[in-house]
C-alpha positions in Angstrom: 12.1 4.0 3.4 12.0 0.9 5.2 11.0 -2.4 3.3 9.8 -4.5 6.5 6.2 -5.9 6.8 3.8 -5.1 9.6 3.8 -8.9 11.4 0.5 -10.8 11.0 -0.2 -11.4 15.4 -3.2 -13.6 15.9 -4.8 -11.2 18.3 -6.4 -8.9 15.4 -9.7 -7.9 15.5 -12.3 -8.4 12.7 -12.9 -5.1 12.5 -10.6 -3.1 10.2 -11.8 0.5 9.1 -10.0 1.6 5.9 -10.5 5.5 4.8 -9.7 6.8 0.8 -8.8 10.4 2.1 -8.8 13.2 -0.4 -7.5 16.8 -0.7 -9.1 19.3 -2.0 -9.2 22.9 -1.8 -12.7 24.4 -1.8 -13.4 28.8 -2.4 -17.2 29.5 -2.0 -18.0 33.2 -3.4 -20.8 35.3 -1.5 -23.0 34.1 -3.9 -22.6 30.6 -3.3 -20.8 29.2 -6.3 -17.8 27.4 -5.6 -14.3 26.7 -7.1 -13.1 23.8 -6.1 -9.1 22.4 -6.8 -7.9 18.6 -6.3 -4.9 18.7 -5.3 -4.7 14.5 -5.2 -5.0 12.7 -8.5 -5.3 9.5 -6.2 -5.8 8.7 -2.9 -4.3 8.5 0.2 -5.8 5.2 2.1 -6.1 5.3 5.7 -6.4 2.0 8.2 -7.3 1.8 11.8 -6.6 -1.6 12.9 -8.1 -3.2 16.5 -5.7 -5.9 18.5 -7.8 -7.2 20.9 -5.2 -9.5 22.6 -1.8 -9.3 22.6 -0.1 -11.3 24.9 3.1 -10.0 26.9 4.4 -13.5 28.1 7.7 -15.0 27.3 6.5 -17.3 24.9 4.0 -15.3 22.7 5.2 -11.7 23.2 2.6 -10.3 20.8 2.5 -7.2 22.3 6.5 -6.5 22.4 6.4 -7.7 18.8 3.6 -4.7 18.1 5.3 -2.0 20.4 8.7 -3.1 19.0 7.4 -2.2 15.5 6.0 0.8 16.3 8.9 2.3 18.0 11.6 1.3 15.4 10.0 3.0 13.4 9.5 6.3 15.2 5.8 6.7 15.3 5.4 8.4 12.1 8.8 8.7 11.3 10.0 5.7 9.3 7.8 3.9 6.5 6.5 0.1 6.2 4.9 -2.2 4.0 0.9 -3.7 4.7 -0.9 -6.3 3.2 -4.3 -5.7 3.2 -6.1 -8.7 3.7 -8.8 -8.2 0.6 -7.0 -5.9 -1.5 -3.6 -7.4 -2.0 -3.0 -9.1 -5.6 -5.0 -9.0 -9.2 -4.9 -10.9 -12.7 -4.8 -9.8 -15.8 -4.1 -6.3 -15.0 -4.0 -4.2 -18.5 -0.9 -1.6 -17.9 -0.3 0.3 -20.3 -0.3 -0.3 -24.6 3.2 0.2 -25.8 3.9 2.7 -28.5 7.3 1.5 -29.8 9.1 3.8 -28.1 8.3 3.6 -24.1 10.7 0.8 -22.0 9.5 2.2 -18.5 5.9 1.6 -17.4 4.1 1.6 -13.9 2.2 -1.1 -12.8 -1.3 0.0 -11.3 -4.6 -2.0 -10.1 -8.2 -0.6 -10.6 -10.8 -0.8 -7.7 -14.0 -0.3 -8.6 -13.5 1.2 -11.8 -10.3 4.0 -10.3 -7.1 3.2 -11.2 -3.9 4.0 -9.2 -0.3 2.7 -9.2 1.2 0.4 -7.1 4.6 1.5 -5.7 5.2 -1.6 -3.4 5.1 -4.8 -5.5 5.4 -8.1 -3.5 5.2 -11.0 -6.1 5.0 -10.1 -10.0 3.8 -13.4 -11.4 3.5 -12.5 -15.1 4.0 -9.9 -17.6 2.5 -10.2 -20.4 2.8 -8.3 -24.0 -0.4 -9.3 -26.4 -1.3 -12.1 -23.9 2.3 -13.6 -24.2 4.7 -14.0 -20.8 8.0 -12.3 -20.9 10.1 -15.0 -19.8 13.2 -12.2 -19.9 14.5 -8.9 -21.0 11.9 -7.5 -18.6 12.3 -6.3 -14.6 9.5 -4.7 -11.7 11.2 -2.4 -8.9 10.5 -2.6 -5.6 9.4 -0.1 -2.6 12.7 1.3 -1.1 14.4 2.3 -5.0 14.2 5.6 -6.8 11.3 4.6 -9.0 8.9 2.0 -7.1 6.6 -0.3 -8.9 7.6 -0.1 -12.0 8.0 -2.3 -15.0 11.1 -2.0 -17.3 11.7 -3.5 -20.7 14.9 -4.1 -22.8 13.0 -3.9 -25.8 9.8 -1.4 -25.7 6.8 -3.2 -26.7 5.7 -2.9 -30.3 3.2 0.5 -30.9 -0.6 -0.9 -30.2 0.9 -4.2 -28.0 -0.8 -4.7 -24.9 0.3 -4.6 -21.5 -0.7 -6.7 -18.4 0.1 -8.3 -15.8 -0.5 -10.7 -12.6 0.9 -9.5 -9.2 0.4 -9.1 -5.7 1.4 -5.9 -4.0 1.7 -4.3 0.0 0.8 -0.7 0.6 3.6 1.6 1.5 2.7 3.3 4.8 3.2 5.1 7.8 1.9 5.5 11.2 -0.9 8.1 11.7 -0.2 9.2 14.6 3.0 9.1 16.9 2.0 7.5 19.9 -0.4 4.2 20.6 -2.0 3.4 23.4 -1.7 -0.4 24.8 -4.8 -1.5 27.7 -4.0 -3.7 30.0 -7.4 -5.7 30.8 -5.6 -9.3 32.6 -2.4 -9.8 33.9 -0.3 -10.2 30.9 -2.9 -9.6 28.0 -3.1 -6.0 26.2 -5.6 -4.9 23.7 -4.4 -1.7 21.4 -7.9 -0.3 20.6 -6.5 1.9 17.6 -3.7 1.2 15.7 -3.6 3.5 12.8 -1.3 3.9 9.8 -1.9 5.7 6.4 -0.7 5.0 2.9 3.0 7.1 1.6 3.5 8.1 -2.1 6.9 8.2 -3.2 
């Protein structure tokens, strides 16, 4: 699982379309009653990103930057990190509420009321326990390890204590598909029309 970031290139459009994408498994009877069975308990996110130019000279070369990326890791072979550019970091995130007995907690985020974990942590700010930072005896692992994203204590949190935190986070992902198409449009200056990637769980 590869750790690297997809790089920020100035040629990025505006227009970024971001998918939740379920799976579910739906059996309609001749009647027309259904059964239906999720088999996601969160999402899988979906982005289709739009570079309109990417520059191929010596001294910008956006587009051997993007191409680069793309092809050290395989097409949809080899993982990376995003940062989505409004969905990247929260405060006062409640956790979990300790029970006297747990050390090992994930950190999640809720959007919009739907709360799912975070596997790839960036920065981890704060942790709190009853509103008070853990200044030690308290550690966050990162995408790449055996168990991403989460929070582990020395000492597990008293039974009722409250858990939260303040962190920012990338998206573990891969591309969607395993070829991208570059256009030419000047001499030297590419647009990539659709560049798509999906979120990975581990």
């Amino acid at each position: 699982m590869s750790t690297l970031v997809l790089p920020s290139l100035i040629g990025l459009g505006f227009d970024v379309v971001r998918t939740p994408q379920w799976d579910t498994v739906v059996q309609q009877a001749l009647s027309g009653k259904e059964t239906r069975l999720a088999r996601q308990t969160y999402p899988r996110w979906k982005w289709d990103l739009t570079y309109n130019v990417l520059r191929s000279n010596a001294s910008c070369g956006e587009l051997q930057q993007l191409a680069g990326f793309f092809n050290e890791r395989q097409g949809k072979f080899d993982t990376f990190l995003y940062q989505d550019a409004d969905d990247n970091s929260i405060t006062s995130q409640a956790i979990a509420t300790g029970d006297g007995t747990t050390k090992v907690f994930q950190l999640i985020r809720t959007f919009g009321g739907f709360i799912e974990p975070m596997l790839a942590p960036n920065v981890v700010s704060y942790i709190y326990v009853n509103s008070v930072v853990q200044t030690s005896g308290v550690s966050t692992s990162s995408w790449g390890g055996t168990s991403p994203g989460m929070i582990t204590f020395t000492t597990a949190p008293a039974s009722g204590a409250a858990i939260t935190a303040d962190f920012s986070y990338y998206f573990p992902v891969r591309m969607a598909t395993d070829s991208v198409s570059f256009n030419m449009f000047l001499s030297q200056y590419y647009k990539a029309k659709k560049f798509s990637f999906i979120s990975v769980k581990n």
